[in-house]
N, C-alpha and C positions, 0 to 999 in steps of 0.2 A: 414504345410502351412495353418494355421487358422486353424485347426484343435480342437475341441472343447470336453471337457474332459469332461464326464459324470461320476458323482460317485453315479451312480444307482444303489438301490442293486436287483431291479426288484419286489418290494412290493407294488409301489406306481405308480403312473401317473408322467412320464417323466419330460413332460411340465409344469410348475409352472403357467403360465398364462390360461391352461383352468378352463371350469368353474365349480365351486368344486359343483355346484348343480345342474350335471347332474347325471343321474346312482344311481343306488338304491345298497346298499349294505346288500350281503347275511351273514348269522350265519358265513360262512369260513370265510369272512373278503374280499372274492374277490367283486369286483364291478360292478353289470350289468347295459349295454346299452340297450335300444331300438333300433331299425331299424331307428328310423325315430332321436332320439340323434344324431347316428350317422354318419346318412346324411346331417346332418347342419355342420360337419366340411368335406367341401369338397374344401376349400381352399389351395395358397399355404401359406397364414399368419397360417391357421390351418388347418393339416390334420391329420383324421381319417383311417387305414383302418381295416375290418374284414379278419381275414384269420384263417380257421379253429373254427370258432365262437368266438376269441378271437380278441381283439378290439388292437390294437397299436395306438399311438400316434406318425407318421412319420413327422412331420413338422421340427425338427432340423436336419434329415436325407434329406431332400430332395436335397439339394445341392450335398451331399455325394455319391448318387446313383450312381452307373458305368452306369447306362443306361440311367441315366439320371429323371431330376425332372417329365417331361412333361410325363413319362410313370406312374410316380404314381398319378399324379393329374388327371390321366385319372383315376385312380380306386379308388379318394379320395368319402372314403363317403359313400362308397360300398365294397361288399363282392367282396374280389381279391383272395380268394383261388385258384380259377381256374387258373388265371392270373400268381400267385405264383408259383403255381407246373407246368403249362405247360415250366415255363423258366428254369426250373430245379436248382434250389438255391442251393448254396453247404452249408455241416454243420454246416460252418464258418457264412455263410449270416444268415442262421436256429437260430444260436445261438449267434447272432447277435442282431437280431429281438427282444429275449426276454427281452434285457434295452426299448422298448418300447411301452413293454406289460402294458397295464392300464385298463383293464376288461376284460368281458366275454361279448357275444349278449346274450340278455336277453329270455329264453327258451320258450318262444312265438313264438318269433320270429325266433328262431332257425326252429320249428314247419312249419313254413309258409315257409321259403327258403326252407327247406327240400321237402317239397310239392313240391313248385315250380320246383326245379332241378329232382325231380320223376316226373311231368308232360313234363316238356321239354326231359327226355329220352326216355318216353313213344314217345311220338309226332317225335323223334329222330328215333324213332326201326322204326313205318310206313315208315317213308320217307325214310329210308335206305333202305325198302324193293323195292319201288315206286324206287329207285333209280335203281336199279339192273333190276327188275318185265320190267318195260318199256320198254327201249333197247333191251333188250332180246323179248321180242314180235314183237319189231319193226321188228328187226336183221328175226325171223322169219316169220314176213310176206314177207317184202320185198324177202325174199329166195323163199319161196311159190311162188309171184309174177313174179319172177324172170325165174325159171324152167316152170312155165304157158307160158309164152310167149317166151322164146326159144322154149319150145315144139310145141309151134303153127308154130312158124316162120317156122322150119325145116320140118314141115309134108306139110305147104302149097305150 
């Protein structure tokens, strides 16, 4: 049913319409984005996403989605790793993906998200602690509180 036949053999950039001068190309022959390339296709006419540092060209697939377009134009543009692995993709979807594999993030910027995602787990461990730490002081004060003023109540 409208169903659209790709004869991709996964070497090249899917989409015929982006534009052939972005992305710097390495000695391998693969092709690196920037963060910021790949932020400018956050469209549904064109979308970009990163998943595991490597760049796809999802724009003929968004119709396709079983979950639907509006969940990947939520993550066009941007790194959806996270996004990818928490929905749990089967080998099929995995192997799927790679017709429209069209680079790599450029290892700068690999650098900088890495950062990023080591700052936000950092920042992640405190607050889990705070999360737990809290309650538990509360829980025992209030108990402290609690056995004070029974014990007064009963002795007076």
């Amino acid at each position: 049913m409208g169903e659209e036949i790709n004869e991709h053999t996964g070497s090249g950039p899917v989409n015929t319409n982006s534009n052939e001068n972005n992305g710097e190309t390495a000695d391998g022959g693969a092709k690196y984005y920037t963060l910021e390339e790949v932020r400018m296709h956050n469209m549904s006419s064109d979308t970009w996403l990163i998943i595991h540092n490597k760049i796809y060209d999802i724009t003929s697939f968004l119709e396709e989605h079983p979950g639907g377009e509006e969940v990947l134009l939520e993550q066009g543009g941007s790194d959806a790793t996270e996004s990818f692995e928490d929905v749990g993709h089967s080998t099929d979807a995995r192997e799927m993906l790679q017709q429209y594999y069209i680079g790599e993030l450029h290892m700068e910027d690999r650098k900088k998200e890495n950062t990023k995602v080591a700052d936000a787990k950092d920042s992640g461990e405190s607050s889990s602690w705070a999360m737990w730490l809290i309650p538990t002081v509360a829980a025992a004060v209030v108990g402290v509180l609690y056995r004070f003023f029974m014990f007064e109540h009963k002795s007076s």
